[in-house]
C-alpha positions, 0 to 999 in steps of 0.5 A, a space after each residue: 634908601 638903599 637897605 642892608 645886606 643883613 636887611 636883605 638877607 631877613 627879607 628873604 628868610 620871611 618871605 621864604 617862611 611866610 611863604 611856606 605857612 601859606 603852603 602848608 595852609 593851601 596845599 598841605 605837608 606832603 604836596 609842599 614843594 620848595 619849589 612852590 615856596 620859592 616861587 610864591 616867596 618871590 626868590 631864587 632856588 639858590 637863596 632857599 637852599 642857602 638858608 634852608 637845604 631841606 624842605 624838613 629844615 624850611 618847615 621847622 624854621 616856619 613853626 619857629 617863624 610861627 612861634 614868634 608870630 603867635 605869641 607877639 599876637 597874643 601879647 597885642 591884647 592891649 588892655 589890662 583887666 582885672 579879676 581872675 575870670 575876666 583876664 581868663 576871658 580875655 586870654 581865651 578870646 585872644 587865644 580864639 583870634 590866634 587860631 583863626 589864621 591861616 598860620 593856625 590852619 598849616 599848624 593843624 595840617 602839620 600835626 596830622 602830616 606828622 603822625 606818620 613822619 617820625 622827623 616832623 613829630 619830633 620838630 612838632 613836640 619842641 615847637 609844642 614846648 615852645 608854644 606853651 612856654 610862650 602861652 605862660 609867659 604871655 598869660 602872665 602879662 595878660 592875665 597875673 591874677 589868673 595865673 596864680 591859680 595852681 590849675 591855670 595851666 590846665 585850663 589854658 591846654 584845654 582851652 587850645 584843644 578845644 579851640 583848635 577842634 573848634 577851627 579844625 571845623 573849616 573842612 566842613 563848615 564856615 568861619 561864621 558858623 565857629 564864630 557863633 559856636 564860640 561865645 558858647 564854648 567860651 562860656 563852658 570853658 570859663 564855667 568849668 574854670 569855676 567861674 
């Protein structure tokens, strides 16, 4: 069966972002290149610049692009649970998940390619809105009771900091290693939670 035109165009655009999150993850911000990302994307030069003229422009439609994918992620929780400190621990160990993939590793190169590029911090602290506009949205599917609670936001912005430093490890240790670290940060989040 022969796909669509518009099949064909978001074709292209996802493999161009996808692409370009697995750059970001293996080379960095300032050794991307479009060049790179339309050979591992498997298209033509013409059909980049075509959607995106920049390389700035491909790299914010990837965190729109990784937006999506995280909170679609996180919303594959699955189950319901109930009680305030067990929909806590589940949105935390969901969260955990997240922020183990390679899309979380380009995040982390982002932020600190951003902090001497004054265009990507500014793409950076919308999609950081996005992001925690889509958190709030998410928590409150996964976890209604816990939401309610008036310090619920400030409890999830610690635990994304505290995870992201947990991942932000992998230049200096192994996955295995943050995985034992995290029943144990869980455990303090949850605790300093009042649980």
């Amino acid at each position: 069966m022969r796909r669509t035109q518009a099949e064909r165009r978001a074709a292209t655009v996802t493999a161009l972002l996808d692409a370009t999150l697995e750059e970001l993850a293996e080379v960095g911000y300032a050794s991307l290149t479009t060049g790179s990302v339309v050979a591992r994307a498997g298209v033509t030069r013409g059909a980049q610049a075509h959607y995106f003229a920049t390389k700035a422009e491909l790299v914010v439609a990837a965190l729109k692009h990784l937006t999506d994918r995280l909170t679609l992620e996180l919303q594959s929780a699955g189950r319901q649970v109930v009680g305030e400190r067990a929909q806590y621990e589940l949105i935390l160990n969901r969260l955990f998940e997240v922020n183990s993939g390679p899309a979380s590793t380009a995040l982390l190169e982002l932020f600190v390619a951003s902090r001497t590029d004054p265009e990507l911090a500014e793409h950076l602290h919308q999609f950081d809105k996005d992001v925690s506009d889509s958190l709030q949205e998410t928590a409150l599917s996964l976890g209604p009771d816990f939401v309610k609670r008036d310090d619920a936001i400030a409890l999830l912005v610690t635990a994304i900091a505290t995870i992201r430093g947990l991942w932000l490890l992998r230049a200096v240790t192994s996955e295995r290693q943050i995985r034992r670290q995290w029943p144990r940060s869980r455990d303090q989040l949850i605790a300093g939670a009042g649980f």
